[in-house]
C-alpha positions in Angstrom: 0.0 0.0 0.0 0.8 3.6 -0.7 0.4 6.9 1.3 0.5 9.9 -0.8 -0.4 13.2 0.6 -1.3 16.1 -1.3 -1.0 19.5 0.2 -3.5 22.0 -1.2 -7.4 21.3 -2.7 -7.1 23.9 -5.4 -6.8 23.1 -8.9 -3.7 21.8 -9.0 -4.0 19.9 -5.8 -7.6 18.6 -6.7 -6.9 17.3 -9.7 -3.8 15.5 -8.7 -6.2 13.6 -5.9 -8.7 13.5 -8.6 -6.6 11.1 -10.7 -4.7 9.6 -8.4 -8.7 8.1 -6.8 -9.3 7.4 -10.6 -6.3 5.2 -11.3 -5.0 3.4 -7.9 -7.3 0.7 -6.1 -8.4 1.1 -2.8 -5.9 -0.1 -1.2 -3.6 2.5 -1.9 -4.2 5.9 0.9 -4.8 8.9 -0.7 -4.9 12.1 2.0 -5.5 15.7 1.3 -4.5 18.3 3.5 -6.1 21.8 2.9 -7.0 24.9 5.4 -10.4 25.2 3.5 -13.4 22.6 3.1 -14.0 24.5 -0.4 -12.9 23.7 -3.8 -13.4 27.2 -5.7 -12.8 28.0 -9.3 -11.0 31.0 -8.9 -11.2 32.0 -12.3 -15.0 33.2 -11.8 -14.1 35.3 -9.0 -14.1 38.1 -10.8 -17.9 37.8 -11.9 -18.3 37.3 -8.1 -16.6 41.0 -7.6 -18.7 42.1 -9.6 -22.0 40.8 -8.6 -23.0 38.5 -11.6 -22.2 35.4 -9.2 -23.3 34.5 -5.8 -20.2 32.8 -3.5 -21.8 29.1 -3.6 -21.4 29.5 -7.2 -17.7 29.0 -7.4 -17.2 26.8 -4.7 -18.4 23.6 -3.2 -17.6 21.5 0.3 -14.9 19.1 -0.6 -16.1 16.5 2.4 -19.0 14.6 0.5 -17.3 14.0 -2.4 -13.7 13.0 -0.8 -16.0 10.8 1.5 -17.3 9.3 -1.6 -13.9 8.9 -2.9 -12.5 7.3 0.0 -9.9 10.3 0.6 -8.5 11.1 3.6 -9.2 14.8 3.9 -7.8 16.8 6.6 -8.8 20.6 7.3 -5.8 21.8 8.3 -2.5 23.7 7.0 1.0 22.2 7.0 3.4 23.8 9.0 6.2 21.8 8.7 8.0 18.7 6.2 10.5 16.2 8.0 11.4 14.1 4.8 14.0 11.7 6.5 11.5 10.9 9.1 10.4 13.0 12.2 12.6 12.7 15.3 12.5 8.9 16.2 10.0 7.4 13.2 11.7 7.1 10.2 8.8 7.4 7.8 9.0 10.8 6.3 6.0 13.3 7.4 3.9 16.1 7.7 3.5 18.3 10.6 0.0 19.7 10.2 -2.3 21.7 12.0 -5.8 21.9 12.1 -7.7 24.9 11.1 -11.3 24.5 12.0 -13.6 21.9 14.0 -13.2 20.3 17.6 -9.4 20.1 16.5 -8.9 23.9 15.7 -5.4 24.3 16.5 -4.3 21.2 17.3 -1.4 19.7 15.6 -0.9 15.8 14.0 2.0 14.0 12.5 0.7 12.5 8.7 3.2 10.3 7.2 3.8 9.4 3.8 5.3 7.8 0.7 4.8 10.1 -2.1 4.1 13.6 -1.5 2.9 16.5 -3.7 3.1 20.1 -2.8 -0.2 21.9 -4.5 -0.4 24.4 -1.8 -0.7 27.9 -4.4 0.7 31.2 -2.8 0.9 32.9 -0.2 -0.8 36.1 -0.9 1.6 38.2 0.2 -0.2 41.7 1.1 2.3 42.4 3.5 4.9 43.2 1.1 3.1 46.3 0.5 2.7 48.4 3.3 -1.2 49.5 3.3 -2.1 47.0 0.7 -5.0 43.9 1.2 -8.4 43.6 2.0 -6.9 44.4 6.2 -5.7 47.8 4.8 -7.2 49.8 2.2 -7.4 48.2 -1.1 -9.5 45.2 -2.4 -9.0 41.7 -3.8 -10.4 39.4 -6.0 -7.8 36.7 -5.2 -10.3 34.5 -2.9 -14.2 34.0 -3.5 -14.7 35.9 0.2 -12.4 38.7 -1.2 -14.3 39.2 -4.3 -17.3 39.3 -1.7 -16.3 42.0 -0.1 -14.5 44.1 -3.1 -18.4 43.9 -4.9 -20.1 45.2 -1.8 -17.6 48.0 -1.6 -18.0 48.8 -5.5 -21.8 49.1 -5.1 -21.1 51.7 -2.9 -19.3 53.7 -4.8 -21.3 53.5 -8.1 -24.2 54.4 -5.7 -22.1 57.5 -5.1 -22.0 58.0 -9.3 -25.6 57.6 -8.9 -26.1 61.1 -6.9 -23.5 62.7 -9.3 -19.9 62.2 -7.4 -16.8 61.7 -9.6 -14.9 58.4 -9.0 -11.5 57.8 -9.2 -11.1 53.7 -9.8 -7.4 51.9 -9.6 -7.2 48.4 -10.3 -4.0 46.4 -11.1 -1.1 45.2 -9.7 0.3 46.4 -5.7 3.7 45.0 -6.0 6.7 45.8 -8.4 7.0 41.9 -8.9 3.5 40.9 -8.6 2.0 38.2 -11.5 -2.0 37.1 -12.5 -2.2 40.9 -14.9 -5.1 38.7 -16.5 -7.2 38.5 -13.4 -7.0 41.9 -12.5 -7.2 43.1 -16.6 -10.1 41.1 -16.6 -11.4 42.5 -13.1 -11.0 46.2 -14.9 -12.8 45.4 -17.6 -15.8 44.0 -15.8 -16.0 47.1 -13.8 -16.2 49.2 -16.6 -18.6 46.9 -18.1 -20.5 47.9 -15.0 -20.1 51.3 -14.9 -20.9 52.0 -18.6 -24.0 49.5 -18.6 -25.6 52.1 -15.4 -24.6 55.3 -17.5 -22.4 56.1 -15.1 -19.2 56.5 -17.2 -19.0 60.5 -17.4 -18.7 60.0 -13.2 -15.8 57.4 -13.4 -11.7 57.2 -14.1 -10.5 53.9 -14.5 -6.7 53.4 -14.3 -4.9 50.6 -15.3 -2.0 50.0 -13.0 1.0 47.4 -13.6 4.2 46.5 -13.5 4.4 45.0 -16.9 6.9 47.0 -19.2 4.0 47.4 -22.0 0.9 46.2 -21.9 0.0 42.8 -22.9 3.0 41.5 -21.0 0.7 39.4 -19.1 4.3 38.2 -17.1 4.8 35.9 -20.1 6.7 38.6 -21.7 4.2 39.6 -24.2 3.5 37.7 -27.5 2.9 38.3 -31.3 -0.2 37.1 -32.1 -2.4 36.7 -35.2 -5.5 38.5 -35.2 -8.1 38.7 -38.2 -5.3 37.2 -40.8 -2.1 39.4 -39.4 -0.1 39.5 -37.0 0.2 42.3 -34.1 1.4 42.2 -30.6 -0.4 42.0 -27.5 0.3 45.5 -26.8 -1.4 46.9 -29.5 -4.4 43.9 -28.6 -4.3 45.2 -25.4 -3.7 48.9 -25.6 -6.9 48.8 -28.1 -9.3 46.8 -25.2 -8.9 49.2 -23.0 -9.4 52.2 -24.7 -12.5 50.5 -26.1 -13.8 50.4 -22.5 -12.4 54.1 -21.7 -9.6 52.7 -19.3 -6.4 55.1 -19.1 -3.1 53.1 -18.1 -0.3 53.4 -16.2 2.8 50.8 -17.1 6.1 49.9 -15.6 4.9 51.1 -11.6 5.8 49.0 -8.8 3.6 50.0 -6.2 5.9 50.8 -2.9 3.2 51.8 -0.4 -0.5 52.7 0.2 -2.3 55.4 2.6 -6.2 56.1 2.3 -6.7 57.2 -1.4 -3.4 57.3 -1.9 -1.1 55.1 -3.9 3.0 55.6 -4.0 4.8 54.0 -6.6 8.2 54.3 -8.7 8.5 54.0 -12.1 11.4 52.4 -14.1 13.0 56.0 -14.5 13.7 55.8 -10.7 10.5 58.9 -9.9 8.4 58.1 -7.2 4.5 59.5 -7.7 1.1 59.3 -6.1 -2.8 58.4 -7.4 -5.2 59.4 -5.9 -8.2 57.0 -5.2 -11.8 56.1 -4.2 -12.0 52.3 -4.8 -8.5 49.9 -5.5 -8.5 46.7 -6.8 -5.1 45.8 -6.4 -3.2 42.0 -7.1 -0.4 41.2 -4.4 2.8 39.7 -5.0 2.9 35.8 -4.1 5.3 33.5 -2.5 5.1 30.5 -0.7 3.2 28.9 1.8 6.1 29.2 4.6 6.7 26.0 5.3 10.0 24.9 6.8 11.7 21.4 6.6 13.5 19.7 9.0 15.8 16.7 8.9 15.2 14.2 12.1 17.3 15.6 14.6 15.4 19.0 14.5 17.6 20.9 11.9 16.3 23.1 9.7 16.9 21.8 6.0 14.5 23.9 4.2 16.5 25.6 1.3 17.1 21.5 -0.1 13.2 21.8 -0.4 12.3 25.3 -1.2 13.7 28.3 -2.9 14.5 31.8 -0.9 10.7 32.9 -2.6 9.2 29.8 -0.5 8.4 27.9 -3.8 9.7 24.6 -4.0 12.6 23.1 -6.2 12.0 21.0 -9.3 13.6 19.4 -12.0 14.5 23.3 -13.2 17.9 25.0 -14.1 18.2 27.5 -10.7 22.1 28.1 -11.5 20.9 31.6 -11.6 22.3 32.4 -15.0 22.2 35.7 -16.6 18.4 35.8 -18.5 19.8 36.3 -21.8 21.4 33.2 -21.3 18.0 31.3 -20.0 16.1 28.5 -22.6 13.2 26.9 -22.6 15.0 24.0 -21.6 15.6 25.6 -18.1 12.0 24.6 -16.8 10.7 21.7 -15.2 8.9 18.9 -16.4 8.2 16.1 -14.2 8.4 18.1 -11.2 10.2 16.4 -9.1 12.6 17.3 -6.0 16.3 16.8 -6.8 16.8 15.3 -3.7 13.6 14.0 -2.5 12.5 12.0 -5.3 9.3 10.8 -3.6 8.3 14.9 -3.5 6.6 16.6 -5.9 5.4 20.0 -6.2 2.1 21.3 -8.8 0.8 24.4 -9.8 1.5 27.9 -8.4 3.9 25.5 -5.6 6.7 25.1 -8.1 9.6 28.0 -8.0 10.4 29.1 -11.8 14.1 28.6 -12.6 13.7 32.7 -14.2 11.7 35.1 -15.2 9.6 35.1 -18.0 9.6 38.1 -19.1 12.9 40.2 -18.8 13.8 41.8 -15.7 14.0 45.8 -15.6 15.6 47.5 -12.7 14.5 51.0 -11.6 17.5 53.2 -11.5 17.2 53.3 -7.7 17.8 49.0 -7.9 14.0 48.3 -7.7 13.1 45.0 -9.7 10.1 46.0 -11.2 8.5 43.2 -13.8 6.1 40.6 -13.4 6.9 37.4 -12.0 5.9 34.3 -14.7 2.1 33.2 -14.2 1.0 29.2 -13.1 -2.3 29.7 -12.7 -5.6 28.1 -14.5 -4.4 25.7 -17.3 -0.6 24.7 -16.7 -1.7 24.7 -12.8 -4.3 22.0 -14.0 -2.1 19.8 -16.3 0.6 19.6 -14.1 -1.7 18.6 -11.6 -2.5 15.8 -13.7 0.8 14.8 -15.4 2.4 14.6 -11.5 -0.5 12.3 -10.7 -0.2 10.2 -13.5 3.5 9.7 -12.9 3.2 9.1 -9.6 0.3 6.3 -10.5 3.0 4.7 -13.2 6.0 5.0 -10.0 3.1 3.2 -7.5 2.7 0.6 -10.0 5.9 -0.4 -11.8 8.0 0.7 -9.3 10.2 1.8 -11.8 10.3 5.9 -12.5 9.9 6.0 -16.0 8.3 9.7 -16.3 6.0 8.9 -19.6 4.0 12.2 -18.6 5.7 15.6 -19.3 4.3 19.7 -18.9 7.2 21.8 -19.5 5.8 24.9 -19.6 8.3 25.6 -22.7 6.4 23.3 -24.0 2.6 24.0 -22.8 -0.5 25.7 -24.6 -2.5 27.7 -22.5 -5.4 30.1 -23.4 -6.3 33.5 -21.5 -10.3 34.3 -21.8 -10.9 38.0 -20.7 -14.3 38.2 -20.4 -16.9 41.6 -19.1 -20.2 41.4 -19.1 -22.4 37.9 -18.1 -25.9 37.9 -20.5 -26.0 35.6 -23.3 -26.8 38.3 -25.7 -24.6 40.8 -23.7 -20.9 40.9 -23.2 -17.3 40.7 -25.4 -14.5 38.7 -24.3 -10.8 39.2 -25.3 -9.3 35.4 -26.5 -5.1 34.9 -26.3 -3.9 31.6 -26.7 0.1 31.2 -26.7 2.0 28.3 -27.6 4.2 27.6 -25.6 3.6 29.7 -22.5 7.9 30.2 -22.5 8.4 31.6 -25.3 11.1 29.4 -27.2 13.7 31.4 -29.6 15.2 28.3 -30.6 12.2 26.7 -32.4 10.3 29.5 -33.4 13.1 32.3 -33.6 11.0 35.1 -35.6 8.0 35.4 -33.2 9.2 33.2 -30.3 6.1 31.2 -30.4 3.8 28.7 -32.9 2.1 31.8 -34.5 -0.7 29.6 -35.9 -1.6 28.3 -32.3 -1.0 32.1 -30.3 -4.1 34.2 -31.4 -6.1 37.0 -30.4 -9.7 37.9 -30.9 -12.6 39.7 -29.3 -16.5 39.0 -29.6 -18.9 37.7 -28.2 -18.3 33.9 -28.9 -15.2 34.2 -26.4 -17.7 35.6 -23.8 -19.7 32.4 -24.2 -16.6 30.0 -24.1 -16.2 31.6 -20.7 -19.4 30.6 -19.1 -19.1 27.5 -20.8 -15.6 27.0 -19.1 -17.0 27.8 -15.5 -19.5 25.0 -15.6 -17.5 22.3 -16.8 -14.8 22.6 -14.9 -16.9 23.0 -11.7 -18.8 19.6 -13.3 -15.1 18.2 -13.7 -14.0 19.3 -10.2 -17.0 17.9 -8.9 -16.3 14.5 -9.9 -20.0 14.0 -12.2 -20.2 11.0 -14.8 -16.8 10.3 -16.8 -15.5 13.9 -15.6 -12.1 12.4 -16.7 -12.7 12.7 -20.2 -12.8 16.5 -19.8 -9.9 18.5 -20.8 -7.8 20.4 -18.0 
């Protein structure tokens, strides 16, 4: 029999336990470990921001269906990873502790043969002073986030409504912050909302972010085909948001925020303020914060994780210069170099480099985004680790049949404002691969005939479309395995 504990019920972590209860017979322990009892598909957030979902719409309890599945499922957050075995056992473990129920606080040893890291970010707020949903800005990063950021923007349209002006910031809060699609997306839905009320004369809408240009997305842009040519995403970008009457700001890093007050530098080394009535602001992310220790007590955490509290993989982090970096750097199976019975998944892994290039301020502030995991490559690697593992469990031989570089990974961005059937556009990019490789494709860095852009309305309904199957695949309904990720 194997133990294999998963760390983290999100998308990644969810569909590794998914698969693994698919493939392996019951005789084989499966146990997830997650601080929340929900599954939510974070990608629909942002129509819960906005009012055009309800929470139980995005999310679901995990406990009937894990019950069904005969997983293990712990509410609880791992604090700690003894790999070598913890003190006097000598089967490596998980220190967890519980985070609601009659066990709220209480800590428990798990132990395990296989183990995959899926835990997503921290959401680091506190590496901007005034920033978070504690402070004085908003978030659409969690389902009970988005809650709160609608209730707050029905406020202040119902000050448009009796003739107020309205300054509205949305964007990134950190000079390395990633997910510019979320919050794009967030900005457009608000406008979508604003203009649909006649409100627009009474609102500003700035675009705020730390990508170079726009369309940088953290993937460092793309050339995509559009209508039979081919344009960047800047110019796709750049042309959305003047559509929806959204001014921008590029290449910020957001150092600090007061009430209605933003700071932020700009590459050129000037420091400024915007002034504000509502913020929507992404924060950077790093990891979980959980430390490793080999049996005697001593703390081994940097063979696990990298200084950013991701964990290491089967990547290249020599840390050579980025003009030296290839697609060839990233990981694959996503394994641990030196505990080959760890895995990490999704947002967990630490990227070997940037994506796009790195600019420096000329007062030393890194100020670009960091490379996005989220949605699709969070998903297949979730599933690709799981099916690996499955192959290792069986043969027990580790023959790694089942790759996702993300140099060599598809994914496809859906921006989507509005909700009706009849009523609403949504901005399409698919890039192939997400890394752009120079190598293969050295004029445009991608497949151009797989990374296009297009607006309309048929993208708008691909989005709703997306929500409920993946909800119908997360929820484990009839043959939900023959559903793509």
């Amino acid at each position: 029999m194997a133990k294999i504990v998963i760390l983290g019920a999100g998308i990644a972590g969810h569909t590794a336990a998914a698969y693994l209860h698919h493939k392996l017979n019951k005789s084989h322990q499966i146990t997830v470990v997650s601080p929340s009892a929900y599954y939510q598909w974070i990608p629909s957030n942002i129509w819960v921001g906005v009012g055009k979902m309800q929470m139980e719409q995005v999310r679901f309890n995990l406990n009937p269906l894990y019950d069904r599945w005969h997983i293990d499922f712990r509410q609880a957050k791992a604090t700690a990873i003894y790999p070598e075995g913890y003190l006097q056992q000598a089967d490596p473990s998980i220190l967890i502790e519980y985070t609601s129920g009659d066990k709220q606080g209480q800590t428990d040893i798990i132990s395990y043969d296989y183990l995959i890291n899926a835990t997503g970010p921290k959401l680091n707020f506190e590496a901007t002073e005034g920033l978070g949903p504690k402070q004085y800005t908003y978030s659409v990063c969690s389902v009970d986030h988005a809650t709160s950021t609608w209730e707050a923007l029905q406020n202040v349209m119902a000050r448009m409504e009796k003739g107020e002006k309205m300054k509205l910031v949305i964007g990134t809060g950190h000079p390395a912050a990633t997910c510019q699609g979320a919050a794009f997306e967030y900005a457009l839905n608000v406008a979508y909302e604003i203009n649909k009320r006649g409100l627009s004369r009474f609102a500003e809408i700035t675009w705020l972010t730390n990508e170079y240009e726009l369309g940088d997305f953290g993937m460092g842009g793309a050339f995509i085909r559009r209508n039979g040519y081919i344009t960047s995403a800047k110019v796709f970008s750049e042309s959305i948001l003047a559509e929806y009457g959204i001014r921008w700001i590029t290449r910020a890093g957001v150092k600090k925020i007061e009430p209605n007050v933003i700071h932020y530098e700009t590459l050129d080394g000037s420091f400024h303020t915007l002034d504000f009535d509502f913020a929507m602001l992404i924060p950077s992310f790093s990891g979980a914060g959980i430390n490793a220790y080999n049996p005697v007590g001593e703390l081994i955490t940097d063979k696990l994780f990298a200084p950013s509290g991701f964990m290491k993989v089967d990547a290249d982090y020599s840390g050579k210069p980025f003009e030296d970096w290839s697609v060839n750097d990233w990981p694959s199976t996503y394994q641990n170099p030196v505990y080959h019975n760890i895995f990490a998944a999704g947002i967990a892994f630490a990227p070997p480099h940037q994506i796009s290039k790195p600019f420096k301020s000329t007062n030393g502030t890194i100020i670009t985004p960091a490379p996005p995991r989220t949605g699709m490559p969070s998903g297949v690697i979730g599933k690709i680790v799981a099916q690996n593992l499955v192959d290792i469990i069986q043969t027990g031989e580790e023959s790694f049949k089942h790759k996702a570089s993300m140099g060599k990974m598809g994914a496809a961005c859906i921006i989507s404002a509005g909700f009706h059937l009849l009523k609403g556009n949504a901005a399409t990019l698919t890039v192939y691969p997400i890394v752009p490789d120079w190598e293969k494709y050295p004029q445009w860095g991608r497949n151009i005939n797989y990374t296009v852009g297009k607006a309309g309305l048929a993208g708008h309904w691909i989005k709703l479309f997306m929500h409920y199957m993946f909800l119908y695949k997360a929820k484990g309904k009839p043959f939900w395995w023959m559903l793509p990720e």
